[in-house]
Backbone bond lengths (Angstrom), bond angles and torsions (degrees), N, CA, C in turn:
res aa  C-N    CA-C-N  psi(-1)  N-CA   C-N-CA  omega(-1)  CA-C   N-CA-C  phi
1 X - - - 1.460 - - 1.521 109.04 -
2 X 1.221 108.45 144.16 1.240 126.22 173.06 1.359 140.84 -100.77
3 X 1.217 145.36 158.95 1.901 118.19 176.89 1.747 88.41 -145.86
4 X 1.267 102.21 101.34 1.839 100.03 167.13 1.628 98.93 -87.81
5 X 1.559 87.62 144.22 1.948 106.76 175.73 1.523 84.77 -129.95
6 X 1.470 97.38 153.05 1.701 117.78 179.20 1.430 90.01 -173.72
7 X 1.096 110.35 108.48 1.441 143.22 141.16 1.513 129.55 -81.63
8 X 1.456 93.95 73.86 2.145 114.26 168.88 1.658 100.55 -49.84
9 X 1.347 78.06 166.08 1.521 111.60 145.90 1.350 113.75 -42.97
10 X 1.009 106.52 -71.76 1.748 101.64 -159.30 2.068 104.99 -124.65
11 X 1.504 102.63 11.79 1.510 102.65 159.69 1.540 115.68 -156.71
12 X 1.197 103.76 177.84 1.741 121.79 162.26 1.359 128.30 -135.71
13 X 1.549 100.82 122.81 1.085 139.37 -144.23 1.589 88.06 -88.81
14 X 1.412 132.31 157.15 1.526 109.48 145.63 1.889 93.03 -172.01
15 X 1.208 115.72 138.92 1.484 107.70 -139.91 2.102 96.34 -149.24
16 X 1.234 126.11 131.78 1.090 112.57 154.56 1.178 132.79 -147.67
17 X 1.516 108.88 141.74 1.698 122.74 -142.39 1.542 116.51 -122.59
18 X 1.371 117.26 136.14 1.266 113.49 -143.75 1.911 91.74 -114.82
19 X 1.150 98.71 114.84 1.506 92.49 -163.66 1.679 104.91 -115.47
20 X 1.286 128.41 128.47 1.324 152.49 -141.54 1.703 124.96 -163.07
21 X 1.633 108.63 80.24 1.497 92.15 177.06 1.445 108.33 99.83
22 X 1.287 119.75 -36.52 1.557 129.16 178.09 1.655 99.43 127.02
23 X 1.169 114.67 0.48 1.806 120.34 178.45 1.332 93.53 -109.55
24 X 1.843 99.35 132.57 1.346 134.85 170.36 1.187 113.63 -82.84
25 X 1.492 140.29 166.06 1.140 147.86 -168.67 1.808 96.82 177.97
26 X 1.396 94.43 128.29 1.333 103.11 -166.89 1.789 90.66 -89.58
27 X 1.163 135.79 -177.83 1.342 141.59 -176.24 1.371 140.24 -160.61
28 X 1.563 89.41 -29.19 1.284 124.79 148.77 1.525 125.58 176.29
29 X 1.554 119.57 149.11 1.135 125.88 -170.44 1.780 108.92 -137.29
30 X 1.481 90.38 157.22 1.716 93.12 -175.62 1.683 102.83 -146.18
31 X 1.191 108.08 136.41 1.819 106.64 169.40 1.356 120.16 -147.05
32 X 1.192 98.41 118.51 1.733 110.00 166.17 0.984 136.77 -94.85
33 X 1.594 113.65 97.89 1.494 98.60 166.65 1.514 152.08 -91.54
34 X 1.642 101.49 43.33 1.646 118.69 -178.70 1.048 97.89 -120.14
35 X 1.626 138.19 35.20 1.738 119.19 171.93 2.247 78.19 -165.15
36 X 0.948 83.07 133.34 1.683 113.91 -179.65 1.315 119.44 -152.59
37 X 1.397 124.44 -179.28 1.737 151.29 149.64 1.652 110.29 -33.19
38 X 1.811 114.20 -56.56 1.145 120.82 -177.38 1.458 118.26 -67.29
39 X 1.789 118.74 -27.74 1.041 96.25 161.07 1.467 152.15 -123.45
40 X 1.457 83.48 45.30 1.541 119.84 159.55 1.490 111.42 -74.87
41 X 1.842 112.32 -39.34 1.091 113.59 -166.48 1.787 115.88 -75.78
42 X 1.552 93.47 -32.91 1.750 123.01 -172.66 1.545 91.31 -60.43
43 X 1.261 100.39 -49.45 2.094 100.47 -163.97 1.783 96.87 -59.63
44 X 1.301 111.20 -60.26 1.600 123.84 -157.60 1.868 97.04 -63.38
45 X 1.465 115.72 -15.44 1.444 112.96 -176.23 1.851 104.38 -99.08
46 X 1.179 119.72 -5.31 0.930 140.49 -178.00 1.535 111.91 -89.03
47 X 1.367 113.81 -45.66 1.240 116.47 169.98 1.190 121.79 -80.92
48 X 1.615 125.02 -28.90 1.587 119.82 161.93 1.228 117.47 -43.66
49 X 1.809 98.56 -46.90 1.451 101.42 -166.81 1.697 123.78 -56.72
50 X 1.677 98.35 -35.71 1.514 114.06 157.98 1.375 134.85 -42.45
51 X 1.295 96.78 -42.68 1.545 114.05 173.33 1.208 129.38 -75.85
52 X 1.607 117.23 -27.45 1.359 130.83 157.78 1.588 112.61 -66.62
53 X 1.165 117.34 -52.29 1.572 114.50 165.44 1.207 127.09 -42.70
54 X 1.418 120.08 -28.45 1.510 135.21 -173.95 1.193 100.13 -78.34
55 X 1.232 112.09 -48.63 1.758 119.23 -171.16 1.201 131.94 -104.76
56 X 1.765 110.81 13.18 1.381 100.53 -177.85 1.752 78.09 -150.97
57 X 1.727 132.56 -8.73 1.764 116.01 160.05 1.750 82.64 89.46
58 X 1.614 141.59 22.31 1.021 115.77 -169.19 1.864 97.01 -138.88
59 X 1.212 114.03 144.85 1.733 106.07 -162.42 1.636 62.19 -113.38
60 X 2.023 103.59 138.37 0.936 116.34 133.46 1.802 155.53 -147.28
61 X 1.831 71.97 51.62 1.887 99.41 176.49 1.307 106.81 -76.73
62 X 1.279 149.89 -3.14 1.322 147.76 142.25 1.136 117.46 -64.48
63 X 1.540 135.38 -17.02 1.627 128.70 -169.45 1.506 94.37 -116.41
64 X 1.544 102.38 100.55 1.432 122.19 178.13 1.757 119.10 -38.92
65 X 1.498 103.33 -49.26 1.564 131.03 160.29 1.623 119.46 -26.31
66 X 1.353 94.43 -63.64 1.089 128.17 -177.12 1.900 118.01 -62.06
67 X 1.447 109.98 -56.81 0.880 118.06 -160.39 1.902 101.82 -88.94
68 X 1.763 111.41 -20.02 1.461 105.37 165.22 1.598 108.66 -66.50
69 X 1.306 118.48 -53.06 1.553 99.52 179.46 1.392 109.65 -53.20
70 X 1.129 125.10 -44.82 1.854 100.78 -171.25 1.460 105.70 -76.27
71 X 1.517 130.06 -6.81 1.536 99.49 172.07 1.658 103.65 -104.77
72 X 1.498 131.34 1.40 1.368 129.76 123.21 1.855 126.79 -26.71
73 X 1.203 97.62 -66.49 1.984 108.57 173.61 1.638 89.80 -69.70
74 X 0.723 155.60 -79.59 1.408 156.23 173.92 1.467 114.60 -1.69
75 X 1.646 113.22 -76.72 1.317 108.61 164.38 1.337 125.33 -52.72
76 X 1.315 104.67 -32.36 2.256 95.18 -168.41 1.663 90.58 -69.30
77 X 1.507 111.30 -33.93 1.746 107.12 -174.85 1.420 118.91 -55.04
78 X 1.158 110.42 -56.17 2.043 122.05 164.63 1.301 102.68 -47.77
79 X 1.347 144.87 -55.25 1.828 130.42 -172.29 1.372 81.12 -66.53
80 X 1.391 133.61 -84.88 1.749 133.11 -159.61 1.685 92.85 -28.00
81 X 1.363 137.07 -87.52 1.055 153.64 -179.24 1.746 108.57 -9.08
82 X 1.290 112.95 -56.39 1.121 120.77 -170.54 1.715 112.36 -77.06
83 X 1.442 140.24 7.18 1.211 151.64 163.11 1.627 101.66 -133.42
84 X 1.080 120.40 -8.86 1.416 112.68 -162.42 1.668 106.84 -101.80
85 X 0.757 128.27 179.44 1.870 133.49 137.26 1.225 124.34 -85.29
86 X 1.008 112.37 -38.88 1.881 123.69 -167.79 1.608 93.26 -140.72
87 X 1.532 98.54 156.91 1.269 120.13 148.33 1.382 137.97 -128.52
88 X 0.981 151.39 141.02 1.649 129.35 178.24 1.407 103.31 -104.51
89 X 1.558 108.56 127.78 1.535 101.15 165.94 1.697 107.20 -123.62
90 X 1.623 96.00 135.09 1.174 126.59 -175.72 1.620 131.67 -115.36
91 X 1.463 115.86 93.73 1.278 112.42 -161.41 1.691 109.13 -108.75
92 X 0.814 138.19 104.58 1.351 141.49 168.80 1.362 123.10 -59.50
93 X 2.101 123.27 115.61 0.901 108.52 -174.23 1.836 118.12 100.99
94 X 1.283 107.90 -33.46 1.252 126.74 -175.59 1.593 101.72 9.07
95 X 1.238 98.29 -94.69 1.785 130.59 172.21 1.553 133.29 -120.35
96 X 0.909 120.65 105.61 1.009 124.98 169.16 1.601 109.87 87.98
97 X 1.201 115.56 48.98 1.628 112.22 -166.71 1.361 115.94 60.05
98 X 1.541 137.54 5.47 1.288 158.86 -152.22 1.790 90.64 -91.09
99 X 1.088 142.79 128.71 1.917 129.94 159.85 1.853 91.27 -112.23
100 X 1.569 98.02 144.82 1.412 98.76 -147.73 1.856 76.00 -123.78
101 X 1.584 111.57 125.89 1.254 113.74 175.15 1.723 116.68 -121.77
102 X 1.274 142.93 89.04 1.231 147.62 127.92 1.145 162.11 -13.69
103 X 1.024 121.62 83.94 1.654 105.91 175.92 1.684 111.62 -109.43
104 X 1.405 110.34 133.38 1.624 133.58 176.43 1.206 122.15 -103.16
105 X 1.801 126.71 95.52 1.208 116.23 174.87 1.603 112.89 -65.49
106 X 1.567 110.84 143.06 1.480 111.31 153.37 1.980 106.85 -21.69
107 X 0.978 116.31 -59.40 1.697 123.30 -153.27 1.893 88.70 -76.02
108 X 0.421 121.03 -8.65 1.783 108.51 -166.90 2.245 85.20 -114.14
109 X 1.068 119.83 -70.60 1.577 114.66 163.43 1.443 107.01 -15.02
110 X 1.596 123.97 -79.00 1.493 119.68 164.34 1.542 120.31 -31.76
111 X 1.186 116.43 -54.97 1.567 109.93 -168.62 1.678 102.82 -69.35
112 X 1.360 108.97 -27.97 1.375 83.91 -164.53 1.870 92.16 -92.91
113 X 0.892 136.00 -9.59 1.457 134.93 165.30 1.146 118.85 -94.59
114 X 1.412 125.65 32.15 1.550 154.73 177.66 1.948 105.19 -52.76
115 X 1.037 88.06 -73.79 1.544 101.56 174.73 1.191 127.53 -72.55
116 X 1.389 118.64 -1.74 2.032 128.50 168.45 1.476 81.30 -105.63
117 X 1.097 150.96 -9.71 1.354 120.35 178.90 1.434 107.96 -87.97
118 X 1.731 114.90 -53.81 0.992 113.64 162.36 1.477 130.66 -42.12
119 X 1.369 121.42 -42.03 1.293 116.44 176.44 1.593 111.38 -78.06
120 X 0.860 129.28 8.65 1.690 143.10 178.68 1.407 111.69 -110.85
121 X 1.150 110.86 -6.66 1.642 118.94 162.02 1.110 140.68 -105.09
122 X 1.143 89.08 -25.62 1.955 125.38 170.16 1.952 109.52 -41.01
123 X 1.710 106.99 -62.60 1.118 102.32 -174.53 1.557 124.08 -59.69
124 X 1.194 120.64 -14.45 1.582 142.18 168.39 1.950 121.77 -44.54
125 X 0.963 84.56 -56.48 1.713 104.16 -174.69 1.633 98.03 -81.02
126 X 1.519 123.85 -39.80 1.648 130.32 -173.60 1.618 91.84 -80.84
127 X 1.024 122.60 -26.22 1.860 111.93 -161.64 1.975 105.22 -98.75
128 X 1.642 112.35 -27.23 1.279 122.11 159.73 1.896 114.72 -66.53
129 X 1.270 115.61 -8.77 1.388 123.29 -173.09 1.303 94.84 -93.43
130 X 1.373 118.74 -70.99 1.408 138.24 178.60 1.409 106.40 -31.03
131 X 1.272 117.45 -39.56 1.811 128.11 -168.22 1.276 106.25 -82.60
132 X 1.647 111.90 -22.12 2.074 126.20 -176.75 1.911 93.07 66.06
133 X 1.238 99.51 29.38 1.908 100.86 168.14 1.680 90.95 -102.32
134 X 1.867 98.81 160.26 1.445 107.89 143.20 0.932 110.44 -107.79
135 X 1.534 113.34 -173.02 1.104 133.56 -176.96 1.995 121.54 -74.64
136 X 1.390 107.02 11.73 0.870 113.45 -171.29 1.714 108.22 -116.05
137 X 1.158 80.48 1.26 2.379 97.01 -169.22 1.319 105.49 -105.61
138 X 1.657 121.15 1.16 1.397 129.65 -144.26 1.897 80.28 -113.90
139 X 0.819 135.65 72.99 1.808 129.49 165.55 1.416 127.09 -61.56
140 X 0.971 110.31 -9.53 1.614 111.24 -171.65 1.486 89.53 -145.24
């Protein structure tokens, strides 16, 4: 038995496949589409945005402008993030003639995507139930 995870953009996939002989057999499957890639990206652009407020006294989750470049720097930070340790994000201009400079450890990315991870793991343990497998029948 098998358990594919795929974590899109904009869903989660989570699937398990009963493999025999070279023939598949699906067994059970689960998909969500309220937890994805994007909002990993939404949270981590959310927290820049925090961080710019801290350090420059200026909220700018109301300035649409504003808030696409940081969930622009946001995404390149999550791919960097995911081979990297750190990232620096550097936006020029941010707000208000403001250039907004960053650095994001891997470990602080986790904390603040604490609760999409957890909820991105969740369907795993409910979809091995659903299948009447444990976690010990799951080989791949």
């Amino acid at each position: 038995n098998a358990l594919v995870y795929k974590l899109g953009g904009s869903s989660l996939s989570v699937t398990i496949v009963e493999i025999n002989s070279g023939m598949y057999r699906v067994l059970a499957s689960h998909t969500d589409d309220s937890i994805g890639g994007e909002c990993f990206t939404k949270a981590l652009a959310l927290y820049l945005a925090s961080e710019f407020q801290r350090l420059f006294k200026h909220d700018v989750r109301s300035n649409m402008r504003a808030m696409m470049k940081l969930i622009n720097n946001a995404e390149v930070a999550k791919h960097t993030l995911s081979t990297l340790g750190s990232s620096n994000c550097f936006l020029d201009s941010l707000h208000e003639g403001l250039d907004f400079d960053c650095s994001v450890s891997r470990a602080r990315f986790e904390s603040v995507c604490s609760a999409l991870f957890t909820q991105s793991v969740q369907p795993i343990q409910k979809l091995v139930e659903k299948a009447g497998l444990s976690g010990n029948e799951i080989s791949k």
